[in-house]
C-alpha positions in Angstrom: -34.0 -41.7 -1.4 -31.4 -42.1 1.9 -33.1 -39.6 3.9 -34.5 -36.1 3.4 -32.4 -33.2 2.8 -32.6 -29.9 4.3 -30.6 -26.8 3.4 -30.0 -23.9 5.2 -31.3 -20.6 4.4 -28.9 -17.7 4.1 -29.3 -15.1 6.7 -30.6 -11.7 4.8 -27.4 -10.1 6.1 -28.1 -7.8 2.6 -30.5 -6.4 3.9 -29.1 -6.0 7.6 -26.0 -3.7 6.1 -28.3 -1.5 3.5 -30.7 -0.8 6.5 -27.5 0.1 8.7 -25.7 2.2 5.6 -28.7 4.2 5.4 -29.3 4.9 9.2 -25.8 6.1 9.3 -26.0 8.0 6.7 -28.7 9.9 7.2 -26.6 10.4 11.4 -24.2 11.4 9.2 -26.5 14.0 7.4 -27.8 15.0 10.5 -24.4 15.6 12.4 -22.6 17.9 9.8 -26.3 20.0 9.4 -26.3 20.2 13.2 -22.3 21.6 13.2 -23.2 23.9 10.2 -25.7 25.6 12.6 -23.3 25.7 15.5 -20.5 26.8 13.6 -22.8 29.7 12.0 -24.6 31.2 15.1 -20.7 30.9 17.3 -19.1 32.9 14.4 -22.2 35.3 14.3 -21.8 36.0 18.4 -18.3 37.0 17.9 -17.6 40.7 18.5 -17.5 43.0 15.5 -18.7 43.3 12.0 -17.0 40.1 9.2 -17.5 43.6 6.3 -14.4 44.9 9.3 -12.5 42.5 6.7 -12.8 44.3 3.7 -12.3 48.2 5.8 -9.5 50.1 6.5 -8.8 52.8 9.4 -11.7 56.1 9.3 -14.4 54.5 6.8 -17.0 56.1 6.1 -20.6 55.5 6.8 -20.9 54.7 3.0 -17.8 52.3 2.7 -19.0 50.0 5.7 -22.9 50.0 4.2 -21.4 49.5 0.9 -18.9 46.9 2.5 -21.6 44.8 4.6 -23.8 44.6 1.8 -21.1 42.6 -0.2 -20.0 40.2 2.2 -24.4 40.0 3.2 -23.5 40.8 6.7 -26.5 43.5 6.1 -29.3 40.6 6.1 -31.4 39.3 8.2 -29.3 36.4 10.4 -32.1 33.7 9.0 -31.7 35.1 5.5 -27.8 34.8 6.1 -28.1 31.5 7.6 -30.4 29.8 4.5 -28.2 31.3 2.2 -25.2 29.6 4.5 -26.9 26.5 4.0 -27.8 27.0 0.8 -24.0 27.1 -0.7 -22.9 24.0 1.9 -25.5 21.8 0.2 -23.5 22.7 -3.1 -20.5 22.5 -1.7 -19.8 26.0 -2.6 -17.5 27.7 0.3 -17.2 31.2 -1.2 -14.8 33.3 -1.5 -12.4 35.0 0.7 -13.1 38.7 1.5 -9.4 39.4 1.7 -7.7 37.7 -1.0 -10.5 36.9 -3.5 -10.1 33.4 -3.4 -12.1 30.6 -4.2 -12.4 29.1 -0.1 -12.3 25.3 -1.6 -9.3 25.5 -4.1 -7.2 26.9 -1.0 -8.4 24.6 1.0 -7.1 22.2 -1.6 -4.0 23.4 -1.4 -3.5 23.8 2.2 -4.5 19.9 1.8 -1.6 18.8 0.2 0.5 19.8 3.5 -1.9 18.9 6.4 -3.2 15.4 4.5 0.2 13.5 4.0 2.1 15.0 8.1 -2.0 13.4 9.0 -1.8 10.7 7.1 1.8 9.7 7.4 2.0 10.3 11.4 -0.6 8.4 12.1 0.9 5.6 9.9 4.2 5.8 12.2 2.2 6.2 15.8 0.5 2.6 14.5 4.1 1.0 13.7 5.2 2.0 17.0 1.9 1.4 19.1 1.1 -2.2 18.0 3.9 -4.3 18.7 4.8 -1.6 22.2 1.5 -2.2 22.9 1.3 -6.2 22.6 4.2 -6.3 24.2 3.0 -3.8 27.2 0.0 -6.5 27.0 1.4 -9.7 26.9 4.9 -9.1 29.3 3.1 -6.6 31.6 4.9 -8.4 34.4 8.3 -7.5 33.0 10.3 -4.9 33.5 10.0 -3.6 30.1 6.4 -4.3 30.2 6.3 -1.9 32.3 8.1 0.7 30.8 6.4 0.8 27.6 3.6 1.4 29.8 5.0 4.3 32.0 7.1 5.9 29.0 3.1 6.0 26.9 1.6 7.6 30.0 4.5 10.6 30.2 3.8 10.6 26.1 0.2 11.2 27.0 1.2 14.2 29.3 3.4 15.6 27.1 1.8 19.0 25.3 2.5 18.2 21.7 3.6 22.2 20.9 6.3 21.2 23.7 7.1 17.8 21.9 7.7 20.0 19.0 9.8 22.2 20.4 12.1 19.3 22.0 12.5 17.8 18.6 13.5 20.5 16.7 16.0 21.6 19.4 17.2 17.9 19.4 17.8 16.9 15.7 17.6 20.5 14.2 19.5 23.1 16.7 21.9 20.5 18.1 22.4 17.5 16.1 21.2 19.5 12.7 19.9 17.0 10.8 16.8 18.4 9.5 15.6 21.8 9.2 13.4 23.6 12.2 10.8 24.5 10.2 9.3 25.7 7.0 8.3 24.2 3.9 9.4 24.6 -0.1 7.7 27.3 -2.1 7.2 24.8 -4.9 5.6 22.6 -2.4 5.6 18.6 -3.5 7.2 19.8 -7.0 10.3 20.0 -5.0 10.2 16.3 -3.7 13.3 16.3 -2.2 13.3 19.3 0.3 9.5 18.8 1.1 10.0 15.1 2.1 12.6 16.2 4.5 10.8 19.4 6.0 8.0 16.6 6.9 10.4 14.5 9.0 10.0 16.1 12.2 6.2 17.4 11.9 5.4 13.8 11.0 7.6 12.3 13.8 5.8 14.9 16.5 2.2 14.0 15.3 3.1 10.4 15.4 4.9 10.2 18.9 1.9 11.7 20.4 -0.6 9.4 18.9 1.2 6.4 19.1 1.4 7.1 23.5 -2.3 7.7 23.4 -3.2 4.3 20.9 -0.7 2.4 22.7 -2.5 2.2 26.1 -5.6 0.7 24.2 -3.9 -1.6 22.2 -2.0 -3.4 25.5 -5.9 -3.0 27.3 -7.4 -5.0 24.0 -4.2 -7.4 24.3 -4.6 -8.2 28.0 -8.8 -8.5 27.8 -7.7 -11.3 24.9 -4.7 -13.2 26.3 -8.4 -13.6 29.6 -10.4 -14.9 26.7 -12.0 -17.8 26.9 -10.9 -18.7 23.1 -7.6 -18.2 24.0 -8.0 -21.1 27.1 -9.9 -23.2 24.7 -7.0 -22.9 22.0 -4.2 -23.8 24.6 -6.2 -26.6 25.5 -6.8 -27.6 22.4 -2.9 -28.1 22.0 -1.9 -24.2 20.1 0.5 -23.0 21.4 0.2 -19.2 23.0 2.0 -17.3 19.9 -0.1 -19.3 17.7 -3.4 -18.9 20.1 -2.8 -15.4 19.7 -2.7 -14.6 16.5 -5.6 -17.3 15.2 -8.1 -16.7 17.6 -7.2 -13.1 19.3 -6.4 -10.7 16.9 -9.9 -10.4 15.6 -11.9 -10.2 18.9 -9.3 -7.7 19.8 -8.8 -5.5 16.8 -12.9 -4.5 16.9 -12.4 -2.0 20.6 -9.2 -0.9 18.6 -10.7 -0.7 15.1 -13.0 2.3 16.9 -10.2 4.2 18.9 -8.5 3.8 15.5 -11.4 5.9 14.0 -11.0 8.8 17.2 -7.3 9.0 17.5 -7.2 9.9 13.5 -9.7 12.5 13.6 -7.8 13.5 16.9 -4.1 13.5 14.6 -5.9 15.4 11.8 -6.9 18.1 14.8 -3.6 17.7 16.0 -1.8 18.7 12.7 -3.0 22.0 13.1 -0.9 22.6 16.1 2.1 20.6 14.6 1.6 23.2 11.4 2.0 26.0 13.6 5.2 24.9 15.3 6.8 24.1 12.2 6.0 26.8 10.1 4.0 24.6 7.6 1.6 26.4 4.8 -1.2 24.0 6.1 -5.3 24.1 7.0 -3.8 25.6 10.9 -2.2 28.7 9.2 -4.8 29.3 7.4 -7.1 29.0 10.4 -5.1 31.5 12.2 -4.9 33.9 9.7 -8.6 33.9 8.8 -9.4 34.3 12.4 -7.3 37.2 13.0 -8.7 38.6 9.5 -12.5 38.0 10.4 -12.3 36.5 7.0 -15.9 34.4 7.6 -15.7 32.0 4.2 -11.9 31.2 5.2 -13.1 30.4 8.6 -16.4 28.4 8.0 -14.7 26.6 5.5 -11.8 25.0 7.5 -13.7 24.2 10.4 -16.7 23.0 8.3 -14.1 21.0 6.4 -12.7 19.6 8.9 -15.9 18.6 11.0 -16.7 16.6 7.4 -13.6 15.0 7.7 -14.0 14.0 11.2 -17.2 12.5 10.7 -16.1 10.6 7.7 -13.6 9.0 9.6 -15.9 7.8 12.5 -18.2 7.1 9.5 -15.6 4.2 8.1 -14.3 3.1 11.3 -18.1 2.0 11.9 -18.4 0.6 8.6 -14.8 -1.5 9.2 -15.8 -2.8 12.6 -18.9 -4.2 10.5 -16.2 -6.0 8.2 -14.1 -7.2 10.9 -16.5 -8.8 13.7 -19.1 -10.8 12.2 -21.2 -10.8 15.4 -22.2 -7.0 14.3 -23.3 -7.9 11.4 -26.7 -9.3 11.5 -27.4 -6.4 14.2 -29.9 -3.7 13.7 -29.1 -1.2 15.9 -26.7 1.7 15.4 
């Protein structure tokens, strides 16, 4: 009746993104098992005994024996190291040899400091890089195309413990509009105070990311404005605003969906720094601390949390340029 019919088959994209969750997962496995073993045998090569931790001045033979054997520092290194291994894959992180604590519920804490200056810096260094960058993209002939691009490359210079330090002498020491440093006892239970102590923390962290993301967000803009859909659109009749956001956005927000992923693990490394210039009770004071302290769980801990935390990020970035380019879809490699 009037011609066969013939219907087209859905492409098994299903099974395309369970295959590609499962090969990055099991990366992802691999990865954080692979920096668990680094970050065990660099902290074992240090100088000096962790049991140091728990000793004071003139200790006896029998304190440091009895000391080593209760931070296990007395075992074999492969008995150490399964046993290290052991409480990762339960996500236990110990205890602290100084102060007793459990190594995850401080963490947890510290978290409620280095999370939101992370979190809400990197918001900010995308407000500013985005449009800058388009900008710097589209009007690189311009004078102050050119600007944005020379002011991101001295931002990219810039030491970010020097950024901080320029800050707070601007708006704290001379114009004294927000404190140098420092952060309420109460923490986020005094809204008020702890909102404004993260000002200039989250203004450093987000002035230094947003000179780093801009450059790629102006190289993505200028490969699209060279597209061939944007020729094909303007020929079509679109005109160049409307070219730009129908057909180029997409094809350029994949390369910048992946530095995305990078330059927030890289503002989550960078908080550490941040914490230290501004006094913050974050995960970089207690980094320090731990270090000087030899205090193993506190140390393995951060660093182990943190390296999860990278990963995860790169993780979802993957996952989100999967979402966002449909050509990647269908694709079986990693």
């Amino acid at each position: 009746m009037g011609g066969a019919r013939y219907v087209a088959l859905p492409y098994p994209r299903t099974t395309h993104i369970l295959a590609y969750l499962l090969r990055r997962l099991a990366i992802l496995i691999l990865s954080l098992f692979i920096a668990a073993v680094i970050l065990f045998v660099l902290l074992r090569l240090l100088p000096g005994d962790p049991a140091n931790a728990l000793l004071g001045v003139g200790a006896t033979e029998a304190q440091i024996a009895a000391a080593r054997a209760q931070v296990g520092s007395d075992q074999p290194l492969v008995v150490q190291f399964l046993a290290f291994i052991g409480n990762l894959a339960r996500f236990d992180l110990g205890q602290s040899f100084v102060s007793k604590a459990g190594v995850l519920a401080e963490i947890g804490n510290r978290m409620s400091v280095t999370a939101p200056l992370t979190l809400l810096g990197f918001v900010v260094a995308i407000a500013i890089a985005l449009p800058l960058g388009i900008v710097a993209g589209v009007r690189g002939d311009r004078w102050y195309g050119a600007a944005i691009s020379v002011v991101s490359q001295l931002g990219i210079a810039i030491p970010v413990f020097w950024l901080g330090i320029l800050i707070v002498t601007i708006f704290a020491i001379n114009l004294k509009l927000f404190p140098s440093g420092g952060f309420p006892l109460k923490g986020w239970a005094n809204f008020g105070e702890a909102a404004v102590a993260m000002v200039l923390p989250v203004l450093t962290v987000a002035l230094v990311i947003a000179a780093s993301l801009l450059r790629y967000v102006r190289s993505a803009t200028q490969d699209v404005i060279g597209s061939d859909s944007i020729r094909t659109a303007r020929a079509l009749g679109s005109s160049f605003p409307e070219a730009l956001v129908r057909h180029g956005l997409r094809n350029g927000a994949v390369p910048v969906i992946s530095i995305l992923g990078i330059e927030l693990a890289t503002t989550f490394l960078g908080a550490v720094v941040v914490e230290k210039v501004y006094a913050l009770p974050g995960l970089g004071s207690m980094l320090l601390l731990a270090i000087q302290q030899r205090d193993y769980p506190n140390v393995q801990g951060v660093l182990f949390i943190s390296t999860l935390l990278v990963l995860l990020i790169g993780f979802a970035a993957d996952l989100l340029q999967r979402l966002v380019d449909p050509r990647l879809r269908g694709r079986s490699s990693t």
